[in-house]
C-alpha positions in Angstrom: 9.6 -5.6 -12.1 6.8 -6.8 -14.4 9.2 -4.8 -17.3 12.1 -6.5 -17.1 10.7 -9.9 -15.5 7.9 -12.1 -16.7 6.5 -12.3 -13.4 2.6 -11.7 -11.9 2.5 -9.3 -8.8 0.0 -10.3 -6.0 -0.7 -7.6 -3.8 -1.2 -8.4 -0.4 -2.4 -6.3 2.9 -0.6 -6.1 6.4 -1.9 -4.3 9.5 0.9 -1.9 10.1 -0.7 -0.2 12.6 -4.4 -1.8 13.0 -4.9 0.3 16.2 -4.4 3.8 15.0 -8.4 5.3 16.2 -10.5 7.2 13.0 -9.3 10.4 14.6 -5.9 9.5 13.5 -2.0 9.1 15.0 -0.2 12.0 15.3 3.3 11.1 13.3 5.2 13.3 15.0 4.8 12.0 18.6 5.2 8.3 16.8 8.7 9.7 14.9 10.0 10.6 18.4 9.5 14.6 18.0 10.0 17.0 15.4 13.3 16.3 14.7 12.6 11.8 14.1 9.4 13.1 11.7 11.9 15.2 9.6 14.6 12.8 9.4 11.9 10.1 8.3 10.2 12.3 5.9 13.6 13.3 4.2 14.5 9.4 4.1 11.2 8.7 2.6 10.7 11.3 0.7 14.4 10.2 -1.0 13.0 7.3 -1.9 9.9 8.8 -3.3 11.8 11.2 -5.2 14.3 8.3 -6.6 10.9 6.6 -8.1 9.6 9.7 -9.2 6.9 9.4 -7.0 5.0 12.6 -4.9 5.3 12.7 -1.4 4.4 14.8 1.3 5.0 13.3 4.8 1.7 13.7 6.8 1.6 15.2 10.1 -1.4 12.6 10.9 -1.3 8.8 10.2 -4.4 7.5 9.8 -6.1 3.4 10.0 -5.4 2.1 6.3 -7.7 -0.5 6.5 -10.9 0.8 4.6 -8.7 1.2 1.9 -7.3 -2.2 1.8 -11.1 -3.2 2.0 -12.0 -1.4 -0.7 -9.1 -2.2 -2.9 -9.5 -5.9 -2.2 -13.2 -5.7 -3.4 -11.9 -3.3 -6.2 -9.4 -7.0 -6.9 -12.2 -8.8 -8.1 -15.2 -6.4 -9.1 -13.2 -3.8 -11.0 -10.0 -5.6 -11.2 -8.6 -3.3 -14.8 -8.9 -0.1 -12.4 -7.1 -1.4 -9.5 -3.8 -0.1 -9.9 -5.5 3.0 -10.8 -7.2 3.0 -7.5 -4.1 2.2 -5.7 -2.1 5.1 -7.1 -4.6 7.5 -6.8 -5.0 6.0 -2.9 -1.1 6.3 -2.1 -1.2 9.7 -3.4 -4.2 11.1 -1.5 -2.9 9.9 1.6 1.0 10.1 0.9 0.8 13.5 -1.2 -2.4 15.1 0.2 -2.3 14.3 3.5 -6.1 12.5 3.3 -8.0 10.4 5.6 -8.0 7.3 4.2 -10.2 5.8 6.9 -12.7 8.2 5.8 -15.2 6.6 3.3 -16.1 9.4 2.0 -12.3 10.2 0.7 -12.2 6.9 -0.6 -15.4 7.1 -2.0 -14.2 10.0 -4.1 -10.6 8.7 -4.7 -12.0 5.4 -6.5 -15.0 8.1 -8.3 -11.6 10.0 -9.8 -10.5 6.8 -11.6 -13.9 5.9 -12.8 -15.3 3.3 -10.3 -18.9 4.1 -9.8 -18.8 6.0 -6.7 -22.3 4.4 -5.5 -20.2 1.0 -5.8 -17.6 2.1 -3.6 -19.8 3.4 -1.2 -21.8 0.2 -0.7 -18.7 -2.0 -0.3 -17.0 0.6 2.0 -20.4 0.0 4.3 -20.8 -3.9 3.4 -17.3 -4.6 4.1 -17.4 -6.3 0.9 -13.5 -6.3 1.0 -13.2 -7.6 4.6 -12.8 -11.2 4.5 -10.1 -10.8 1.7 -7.8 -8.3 3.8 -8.9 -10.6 7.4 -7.1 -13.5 5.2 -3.8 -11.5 4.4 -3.4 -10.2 8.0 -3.8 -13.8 9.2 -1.0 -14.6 6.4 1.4 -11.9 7.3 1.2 -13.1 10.8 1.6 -16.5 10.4 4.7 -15.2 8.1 5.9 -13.1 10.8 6.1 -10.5 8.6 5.9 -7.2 11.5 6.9 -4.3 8.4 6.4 -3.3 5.2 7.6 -3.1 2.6 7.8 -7.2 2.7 8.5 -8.5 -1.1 8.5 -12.4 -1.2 9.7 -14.1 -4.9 9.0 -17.1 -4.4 9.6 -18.0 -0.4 12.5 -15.8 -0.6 11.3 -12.5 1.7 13.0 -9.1 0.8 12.5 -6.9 3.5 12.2 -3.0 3.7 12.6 -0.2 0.8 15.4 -2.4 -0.8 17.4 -1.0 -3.9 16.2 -2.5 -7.8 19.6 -4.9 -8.1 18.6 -6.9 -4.8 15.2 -7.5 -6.4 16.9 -8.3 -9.6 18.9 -10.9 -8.3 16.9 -12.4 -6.2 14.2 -12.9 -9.3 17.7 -14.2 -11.2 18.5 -16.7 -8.5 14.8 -17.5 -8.3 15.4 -18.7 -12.4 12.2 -16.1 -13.0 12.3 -15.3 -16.5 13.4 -12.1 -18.1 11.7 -10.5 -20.6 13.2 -10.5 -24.1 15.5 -13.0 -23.3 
């Protein structure tokens, strides 16, 4: 998007499943049995494959909101390593099969792209990142927003893994500016 568009991408955080316990969610029982879990880990793992992306669907789910936390405090402490932090996040838990409600993963996930792993530490434990993610939950509430992917240009909400021509147009329609043009 940010190629072809002259556009800024906000990031924001929704609780997709605030409730899953630190032990984790077993994905198979949530995917309806063995044979739901393989049908969403092809359809997924299509559409991780189609953005050349790694993917490995996990056989445990577990709470994603330490690592919001910690990514929101990474927004405005270290914000030049944040998408660094948020790749090397989605592929610990997406292509690894990490915890990422274990501090100590995320601890050594932000240490692998160079924030301070004694920073990351302390904000895991302060909750340094708290009030920022408490703010975009209350958001995607009071959107009604109950799944992710959610992409809004604008007030205009795309909804689910869409394909690149429906964001296209909607930036279009939106009259967002494309680059060299």
């Amino acid at each position: 998007m940010q190629r072809e568009y002259d556009v800024t991408i906000r990031w924001r955080t929704f609780p997709l499943h605030p409730d899953i316990p630190p032990s984790g969610m077993d994905y198979v029982a949530y995917f309806g049995g063995e044979g739901g879990w393989q049908a969403g880990a092809q359809q997924l793992g299509a559409m991780a494959e189609a953005l050349g992306l790694p993917f490995e669907m996990p056989l445990v789910k577990y709470n994603s909101r330490r690592a919001e936390e910690l990514t929101a405090w990474a927004v405005t402490n270290v914000p030049d390593m944040v998408e660094d932090l948020r790749t090397a996040t989605f592929q610990a838990i997406w292509a690894e099969g990490r915890n990422n409600d274990d501090p100590d993963v995320l601890a050594d996930v932000a240490a692998s792209v160079g924030i301070p792993r004694g920073a990351a530490v302390e904000a895991l434990e302060h909750g340094k990142g708290r009030a920022a993610v408490d703010e975009d939950w209350r958001e995607s509430m009071t959107r009604g927003i109950r799944g992710v992917p959610v992409v809004f240009i604008g007030e205009q909400a795309i909804m689910g893994a869409q394909p690149w021509p429906v964001f296209a147009g909607t930036l279009d329609r939106a009259g967002v500016t494309r680059r060299g043009a």
